[in-house]
N, C-alpha and C positions, 0 to 999 in steps of 0.2 A: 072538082074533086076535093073530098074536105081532107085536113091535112090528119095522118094519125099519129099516134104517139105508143109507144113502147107501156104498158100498164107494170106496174112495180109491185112484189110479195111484199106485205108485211113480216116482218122478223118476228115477231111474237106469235101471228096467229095465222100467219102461210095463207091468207084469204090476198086475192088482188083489190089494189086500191085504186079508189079514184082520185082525178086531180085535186078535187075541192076536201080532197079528206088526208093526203099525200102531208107529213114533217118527217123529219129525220131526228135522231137519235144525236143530241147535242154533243154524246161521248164519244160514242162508234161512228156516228155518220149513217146509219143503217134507217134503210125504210119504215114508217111506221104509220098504221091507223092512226088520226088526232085522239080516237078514244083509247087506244093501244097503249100509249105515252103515259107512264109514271114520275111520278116526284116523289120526295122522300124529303123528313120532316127533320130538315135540315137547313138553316140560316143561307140564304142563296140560292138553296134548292128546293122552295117550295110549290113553283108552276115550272121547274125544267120540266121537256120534254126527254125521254130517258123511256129505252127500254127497258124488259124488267130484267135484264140482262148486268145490264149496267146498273141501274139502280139497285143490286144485293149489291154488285161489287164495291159500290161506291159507299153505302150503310156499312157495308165490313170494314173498308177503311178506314172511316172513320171512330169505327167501334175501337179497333184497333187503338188509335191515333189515341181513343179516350182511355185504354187499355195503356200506355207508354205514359200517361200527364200532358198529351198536349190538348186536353179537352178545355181547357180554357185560353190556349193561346189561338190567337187570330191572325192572319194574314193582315199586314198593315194596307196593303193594296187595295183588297177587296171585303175584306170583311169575314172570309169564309174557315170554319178551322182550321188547324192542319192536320197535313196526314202523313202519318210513319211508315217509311217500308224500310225494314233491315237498319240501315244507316244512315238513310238520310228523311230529312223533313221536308216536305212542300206544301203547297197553294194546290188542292185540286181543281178550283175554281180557274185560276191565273197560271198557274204554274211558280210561280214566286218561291226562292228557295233562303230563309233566313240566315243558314249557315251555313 
Protein backbone atom coordinates (compact mmCIF):
# COMPACT_ATOMS: atom_id res chain seq x y z
CA UNK A 1 0.00 0.00 0.00
CA UNK A 2 1.78 3.28 -0.91
CA UNK A 3 2.19 5.55 1.94
CA UNK A 4 0.00 9.05 1.52
CA UNK A 5 0.75 12.29 2.56
CA UNK A 6 -1.51 15.17 3.84
CA UNK A 7 -1.40 17.80 0.21
CA UNK A 8 -0.92 21.63 1.55
CA UNK A 9 -2.97 25.11 0.24
CA UNK A 10 -0.88 27.66 -0.96
CA UNK A 11 -1.34 30.98 0.88
CA UNK A 12 -1.21 33.10 -1.88
CA UNK A 13 -3.18 31.27 -4.56
CA UNK A 14 -5.63 28.61 -2.18
CA UNK A 15 -4.60 25.93 -5.28
CA UNK A 16 -3.13 22.54 -3.48
CA UNK A 17 0.63 21.81 -3.94
CA UNK A 18 2.62 19.30 -4.84
CA UNK A 19 5.64 17.76 -3.01
CA UNK A 20 8.32 18.67 -5.72
CA UNK A 21 6.64 22.35 -5.80
CA UNK A 22 5.94 22.63 -1.81
CA UNK A 23 8.78 26.03 0.12
CA UNK A 24 7.44 27.91 2.85
CA UNK A 25 7.33 31.54 3.41
CA UNK A 26 10.98 32.23 5.14
CA UNK A 27 8.89 35.07 7.42
CA UNK A 28 5.52 33.39 8.31
CA UNK A 29 6.47 29.89 7.77
CA UNK A 30 3.26 29.45 5.49
CA UNK A 31 2.83 27.27 2.43
CA UNK A 32 3.74 28.25 -0.82
CA UNK A 33 3.86 27.37 -4.67
CA UNK A 34 7.97 27.77 -5.74
CA UNK A 35 6.43 30.10 -8.30
CA UNK A 36 4.10 31.75 -5.69
CA UNK A 37 7.40 32.88 -3.63
CA UNK A 38 8.40 36.59 -3.97
CA UNK A 39 11.56 38.65 -3.31
CA UNK A 40 11.84 42.16 -3.15
CA UNK A 41 14.72 44.30 -4.36
CA UNK A 42 16.47 44.56 -1.32
CA UNK A 43 20.19 43.76 -0.22
CA UNK A 44 19.62 40.08 1.29
CA UNK A 45 16.44 39.69 -0.10
CA UNK A 46 16.79 39.25 -3.51
CA UNK A 47 16.02 35.23 -4.07
CA UNK A 48 14.03 35.11 -0.38
CA UNK A 49 11.27 32.98 -0.80
CA UNK A 50 8.37 35.39 0.78
CA UNK A 51 4.91 35.38 0.30
CA UNK A 52 3.43 38.39 -1.09
CA UNK A 53 2.18 38.87 2.24
CA UNK A 54 5.07 39.38 3.83
CA UNK A 55 7.01 40.81 1.18
CA UNK A 56 4.71 44.42 1.26
CA UNK A 57 5.28 44.11 4.84
CA UNK A 58 8.66 43.66 4.70
CA UNK A 59 9.18 46.67 1.54
CA UNK A 60 7.01 49.00 4.09
CA UNK A 61 9.42 48.46 6.69
CA UNK A 62 11.88 49.29 5.25
CA UNK A 63 10.41 52.23 3.44
CA UNK A 64 9.93 53.26 6.70
CA UNK A 65 13.33 52.46 8.16
CA UNK A 66 14.42 54.93 4.88
CA UNK A 67 11.64 57.27 6.06
CA UNK A 68 13.39 57.74 9.92
CA UNK A 69 17.56 57.87 8.31
CA UNK A 70 18.31 54.47 8.82
CA UNK A 71 18.58 53.81 4.98
CA UNK A 72 22.14 53.84 4.96
CA UNK A 73 22.89 52.08 8.24
CA UNK A 74 23.43 48.30 8.00
CA UNK A 75 23.34 45.63 10.37
CA UNK A 76 26.99 44.78 11.25
CA UNK A 77 26.07 40.99 11.40
CA UNK A 78 24.42 40.52 8.24
CA UNK A 79 24.71 43.16 5.99
CA UNK A 80 20.86 43.85 5.67
CA UNK A 81 19.35 47.44 6.65
CA UNK A 82 17.46 48.31 9.45
CA UNK A 83 14.33 48.72 10.35
CA UNK A 84 12.31 51.30 12.60
CA UNK A 85 9.21 50.48 14.45
CA UNK A 86 8.16 53.17 16.96
CA UNK A 87 11.36 53.01 19.13
CA UNK A 88 13.40 50.73 18.51
CA UNK A 89 15.89 49.58 15.52
CA UNK A 90 16.62 46.06 14.28
CA UNK A 91 18.06 43.36 11.86
CA UNK A 92 15.04 42.19 9.94
CA UNK A 93 17.27 39.73 8.51
CA UNK A 94 19.10 38.40 12.00
CA UNK A 95 17.19 40.21 14.40
CA UNK A 96 20.27 42.20 15.74
CA UNK A 97 19.28 45.06 17.87
CA UNK A 98 22.28 48.07 17.74
CA UNK A 99 20.85 49.94 20.73
Amino acid sequence: MAKRYRRLRCKDCGELIDREDLVFCERCGEPLHEWCTMGIDVYGYEDARLCEECAEELEDEIKDSDEYGYSDARCPLCGTPYVREENLVWCPNCGYEPF
